[in-house]
C-alpha positions in Angstrom: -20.0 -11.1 -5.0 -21.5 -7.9 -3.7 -25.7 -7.1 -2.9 -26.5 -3.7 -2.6 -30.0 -2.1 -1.6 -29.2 1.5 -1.9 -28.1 2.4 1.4 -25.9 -0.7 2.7 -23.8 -3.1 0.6 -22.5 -6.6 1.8 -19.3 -7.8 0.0 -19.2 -11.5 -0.2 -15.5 -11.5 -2.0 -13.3 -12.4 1.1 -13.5 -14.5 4.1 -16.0 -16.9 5.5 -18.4 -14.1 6.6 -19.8 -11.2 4.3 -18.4 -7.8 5.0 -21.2 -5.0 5.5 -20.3 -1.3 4.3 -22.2 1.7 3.1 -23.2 1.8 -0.7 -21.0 4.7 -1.5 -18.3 2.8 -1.0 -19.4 0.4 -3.7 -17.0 0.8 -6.9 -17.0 -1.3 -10.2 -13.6 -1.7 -11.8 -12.3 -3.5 -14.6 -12.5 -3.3 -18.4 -15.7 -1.7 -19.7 -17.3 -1.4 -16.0 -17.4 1.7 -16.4 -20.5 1.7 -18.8 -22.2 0.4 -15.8 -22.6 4.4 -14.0 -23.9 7.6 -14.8 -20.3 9.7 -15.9 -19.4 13.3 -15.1 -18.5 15.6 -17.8 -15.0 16.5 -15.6 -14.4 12.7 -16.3 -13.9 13.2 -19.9 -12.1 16.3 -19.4 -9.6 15.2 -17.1 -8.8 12.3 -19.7 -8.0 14.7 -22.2 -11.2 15.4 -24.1 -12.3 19.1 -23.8 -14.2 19.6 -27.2 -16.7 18.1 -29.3 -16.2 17.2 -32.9 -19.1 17.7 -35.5 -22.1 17.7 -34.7 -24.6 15.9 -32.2 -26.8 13.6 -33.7 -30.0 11.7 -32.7 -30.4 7.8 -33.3 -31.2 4.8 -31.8 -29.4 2.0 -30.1 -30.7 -1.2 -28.5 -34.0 -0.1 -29.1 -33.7 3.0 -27.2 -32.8 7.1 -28.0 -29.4 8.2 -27.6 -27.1 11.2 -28.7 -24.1 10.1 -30.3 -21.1 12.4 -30.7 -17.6 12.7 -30.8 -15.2 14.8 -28.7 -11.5 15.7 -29.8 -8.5 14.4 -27.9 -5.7 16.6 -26.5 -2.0 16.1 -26.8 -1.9 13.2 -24.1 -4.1 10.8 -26.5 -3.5 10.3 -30.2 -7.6 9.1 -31.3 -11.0 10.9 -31.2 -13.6 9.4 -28.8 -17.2 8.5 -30.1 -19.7 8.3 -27.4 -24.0 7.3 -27.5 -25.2 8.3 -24.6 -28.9 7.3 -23.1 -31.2 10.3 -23.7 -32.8 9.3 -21.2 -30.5 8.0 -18.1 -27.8 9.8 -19.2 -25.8 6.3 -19.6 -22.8 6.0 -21.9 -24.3 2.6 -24.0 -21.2 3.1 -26.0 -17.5 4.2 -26.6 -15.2 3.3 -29.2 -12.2 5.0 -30.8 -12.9 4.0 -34.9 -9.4 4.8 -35.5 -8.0 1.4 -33.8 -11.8 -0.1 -33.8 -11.9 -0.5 -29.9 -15.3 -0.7 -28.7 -17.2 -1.1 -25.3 -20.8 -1.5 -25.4 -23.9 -2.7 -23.9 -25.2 -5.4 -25.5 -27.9 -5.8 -23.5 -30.2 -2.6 -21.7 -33.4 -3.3 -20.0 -35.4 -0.9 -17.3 -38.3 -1.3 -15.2 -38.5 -5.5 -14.8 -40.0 -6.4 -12.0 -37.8 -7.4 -9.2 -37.6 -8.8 -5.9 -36.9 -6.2 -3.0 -35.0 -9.6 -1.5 -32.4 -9.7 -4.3 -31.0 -6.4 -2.3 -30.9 -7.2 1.1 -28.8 -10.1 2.6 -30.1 -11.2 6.3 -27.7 -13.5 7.5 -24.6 -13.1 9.6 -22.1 -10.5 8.5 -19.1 -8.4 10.0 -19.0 -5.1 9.6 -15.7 -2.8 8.4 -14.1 -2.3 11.7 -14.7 -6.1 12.6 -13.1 -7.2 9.6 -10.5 -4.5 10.1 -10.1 -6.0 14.1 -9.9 -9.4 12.7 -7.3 -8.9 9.5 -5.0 -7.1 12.3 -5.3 -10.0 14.7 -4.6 -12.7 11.8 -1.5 -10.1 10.6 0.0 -9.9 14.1 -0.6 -13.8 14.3 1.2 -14.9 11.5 3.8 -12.1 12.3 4.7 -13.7 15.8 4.7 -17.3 14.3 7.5 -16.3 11.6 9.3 -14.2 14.2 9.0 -17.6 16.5 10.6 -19.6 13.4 13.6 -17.2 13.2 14.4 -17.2 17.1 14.1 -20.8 17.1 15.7 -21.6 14.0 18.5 -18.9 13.4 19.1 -17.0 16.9 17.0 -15.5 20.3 19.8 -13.1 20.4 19.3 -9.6 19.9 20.7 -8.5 16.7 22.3 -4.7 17.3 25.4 -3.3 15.2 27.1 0.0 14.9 26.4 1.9 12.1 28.9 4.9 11.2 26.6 7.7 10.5 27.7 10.8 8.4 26.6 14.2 10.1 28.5 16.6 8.1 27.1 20.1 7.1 24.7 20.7 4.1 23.7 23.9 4.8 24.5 26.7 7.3 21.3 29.1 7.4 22.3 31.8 9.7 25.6 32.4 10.6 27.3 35.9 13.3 30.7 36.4 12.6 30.6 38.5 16.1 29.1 36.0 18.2 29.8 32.4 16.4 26.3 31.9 16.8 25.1 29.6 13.6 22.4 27.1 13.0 23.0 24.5 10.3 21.3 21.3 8.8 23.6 18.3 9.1 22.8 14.6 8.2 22.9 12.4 4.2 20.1 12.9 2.0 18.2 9.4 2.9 19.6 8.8 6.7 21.2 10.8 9.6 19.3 14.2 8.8 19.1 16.6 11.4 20.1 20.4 12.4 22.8 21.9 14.9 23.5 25.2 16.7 24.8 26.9 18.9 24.7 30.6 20.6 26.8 32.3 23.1 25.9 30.8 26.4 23.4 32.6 27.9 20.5 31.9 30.8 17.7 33.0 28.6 14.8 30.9 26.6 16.4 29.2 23.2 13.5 27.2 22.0 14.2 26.3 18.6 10.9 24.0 18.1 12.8 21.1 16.7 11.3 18.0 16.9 13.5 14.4 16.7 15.8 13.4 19.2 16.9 16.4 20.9 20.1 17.1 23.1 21.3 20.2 24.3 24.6 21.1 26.2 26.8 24.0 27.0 30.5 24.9 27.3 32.4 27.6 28.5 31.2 30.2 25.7 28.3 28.8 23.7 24.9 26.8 24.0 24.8 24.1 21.8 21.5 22.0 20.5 21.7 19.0 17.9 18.8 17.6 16.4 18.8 14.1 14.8 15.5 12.7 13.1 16.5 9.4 12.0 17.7 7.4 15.3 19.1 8.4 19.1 22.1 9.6 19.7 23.6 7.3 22.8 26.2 9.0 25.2 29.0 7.4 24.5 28.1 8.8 20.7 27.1 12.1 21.5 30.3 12.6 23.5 32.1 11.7 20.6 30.2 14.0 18.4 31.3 16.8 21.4 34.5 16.2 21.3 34.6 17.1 17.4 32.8 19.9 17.6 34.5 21.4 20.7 38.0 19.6 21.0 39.6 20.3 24.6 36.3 21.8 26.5 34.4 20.0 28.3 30.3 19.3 27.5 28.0 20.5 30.7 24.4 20.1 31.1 22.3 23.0 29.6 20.8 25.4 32.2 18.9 27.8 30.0 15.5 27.9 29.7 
């Protein structure tokens, strides 16, 4: 499934060809894998256990010298956690909450065999990340033309478009001049058709209001208006409409400010 000679790793888990990637992105998951890596005190902490109970003790497991101990839970987890840790490498050998008798373990802990410098290295063809990347987007954008092929062939070629009645109603008015009418507002539902609107006596000078979205502004006789949707565009026939409610009897003209 995976070699590894330090530096480089080659995962042989997917596809025809192994995939070559740095070791540090090399991570072992599943149950009881992680006895097979040194462990950070923070990791013990962040699972809840802070303190040590009793005392530290010396012994012996699989042949070899280890400190066993056990640290206290907090609130989040209801057992205390006994851990024998390698005196020497600093490897949890074993964990086990006695109150439930859960255990992981090594059963088997041997250092120093003589080994083959060709177990870590694989020589023959390989991709690397960003091919495999290149060629998971290519098969992805494949298959999604062939089952968008199936559905104009089978069902319709047509384009499918639809109204959709939109709510834009006020939800909050942020500033507000009772001498000018000048306001500026967020409109829009919570999940769809969010957006802000304002206006401002009409006037030649700057009014950028840094929205982003779809952005349309227009004036009338007195004010400067601005509308801001971020959901989907406005189309003129729509955005007349929306005009028309907001300013009943004037007609829209093109902005001129700056």
């Amino acid at each position: 499934m995976l070699i590894s000679d330090s530096r480089r790793s080659w995962s042989f888990t997917r596809g025809d060809l192994p995939v070559e990637g740095p070791a540090s992105a090399v991570r072992f998951e599943g149950n009881g894998t992680y006895l097979l890596d040194w462990r950070s005190a923070t990791e013990f902490t962040n699972a809840g256990y802070s303190e040590p109970v009793g005392t530290v003790e010396r012994a012996t497991f699989l042949g070899r010298s280890v400190w066993t101990f056990e640290l206290a839970p907090a609130h989040l987890e209801p057992h205390t956690l006994r851990l024998v840790v390698n005196t020497e490498t600093g490897i949890v050998l074993q964990q086990r909450y006695d109150a439930v008798d859960a255990v992981d373990e090594w059963t088997e802990f041997a250092v120093d065999e003589p080994l083959d410098d060709a177990l870590f290295e694989w020589t023959g063809p390989f991709l690397s990340a960003e091919e495999e990347a290149a060629r998971e987007r290519t098969s992805h954008e494949d298959e999604r033309a062939r089952r968008r092929h199936w559905f104009r062939t089978h069902v319709t070629d047509q384009p499918l478009t639809t109204t959709v009645q939109v709510d834009l109603g006020v939800q909050w008015v942020h500033t507000y001049n009772d001498d000018t009418g000048a306001f500026e507002a967020s409109i829009g539902g919570d999940h769809f058709g969010r957006g802000s609107l304002a206006r401002r006596p009409r006037s030649s000078e700057p009014w950028n209001l840094r929205w982003g979205g779809d952005v349309h502004r227009w004036s009338t006789t007195d004010f400067d208006w601005q509308i801001s949707l971020h959901d989907f565009n406005l189309s003129p026939d729509r955005l007349q409409q929306l005009q028309t409610r907001l300013h009943p009897g004037e007609t829209a003209t093109d902005y001129i400010a700056g």
